[in-house]
Steps between C-alpha positions, in 0.01 A plus 500: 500500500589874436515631838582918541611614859549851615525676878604829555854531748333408832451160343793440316635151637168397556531532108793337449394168689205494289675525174756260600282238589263591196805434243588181713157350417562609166247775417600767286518779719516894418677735764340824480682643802556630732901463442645664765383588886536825417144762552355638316408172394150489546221275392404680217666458197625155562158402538364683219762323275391149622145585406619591131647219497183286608300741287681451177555117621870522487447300857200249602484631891686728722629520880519873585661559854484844728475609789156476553407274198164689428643851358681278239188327415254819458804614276481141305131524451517807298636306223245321309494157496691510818249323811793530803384431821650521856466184723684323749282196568536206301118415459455823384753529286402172319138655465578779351684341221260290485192688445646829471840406229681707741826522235696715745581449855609799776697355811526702803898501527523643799294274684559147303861318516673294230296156609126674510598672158648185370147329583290774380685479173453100464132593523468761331673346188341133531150671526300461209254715339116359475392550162109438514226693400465764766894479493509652167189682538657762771854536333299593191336726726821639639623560148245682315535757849915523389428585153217748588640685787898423525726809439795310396 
């Protein structure tokens, strides 16, 4: 799988284990920063260029990591075609692929270590996407509201 991961500096070896264990169970994997621990590193245009890159499906599904996790997310979701969520539950996480094709997923770095992340990742990538009738039905939905009202 094409896998894009981002985080702004707070997160950056949070980051790092993620990538390293993404290329070691060989998934194609697209570093779109941060690069250094250096601020003014925010959230934002890291995670804007992962959710080009899911947009323009350079990259299947993306791991964005902040400090907070949500800030990235709202900042994903402006993209269309983007659905990025914030979770740190595993249930919920696997529902919201599920039902919701979450395609990008926002980890709270400052709050989640190396072996929660590494977890949330396995799920997160092993979740499938239902594709039944209302499945479709609502991400038809969500994309006729893109076209009509997104600015970019």
């Amino acid at each position: 799988m094409r896998i894009g991961v981002a985080a702004d500096h707070s997160a950056l070896t949070l980051k790092e284990a993620i990538v390293a264990w993404l290329r070691k169970e060989s998934h194609l994997t697209v570093d779109y920063g941060a690069h250094c621990d250096c601020p003014p590193n925010d959230f934002l245009q890291h995670a804007l260029a992962l959710a080009w890159a899911i947009s323009r499906g350079t990259v299947e599904r993306g791991i964005l990591l902040s400090q907070s996790g949500v800030g990235a997310a709202v900042i994903a979701n402006k993209i269309s075609g983007v659905r990025a969520g914030f979770t740190h539950d595993l249930d919920c996480l696997r529902y919201t692929v599920l039902h919701d094709h979450l395609n990008v997923h926002s980890l709270w770095a400052a709050k989640v270590g190396p072996e929660e992340a590494l977890e949330l990742v396995r799920a997160f990538l092993s979740s499938p996407y239902l594709d039944d009738a209302p499945a479709r039905r609502r991400l038809a939905k969500i994309a006729a509201l893109e076209s009509r009202f997104s600015l970019i």
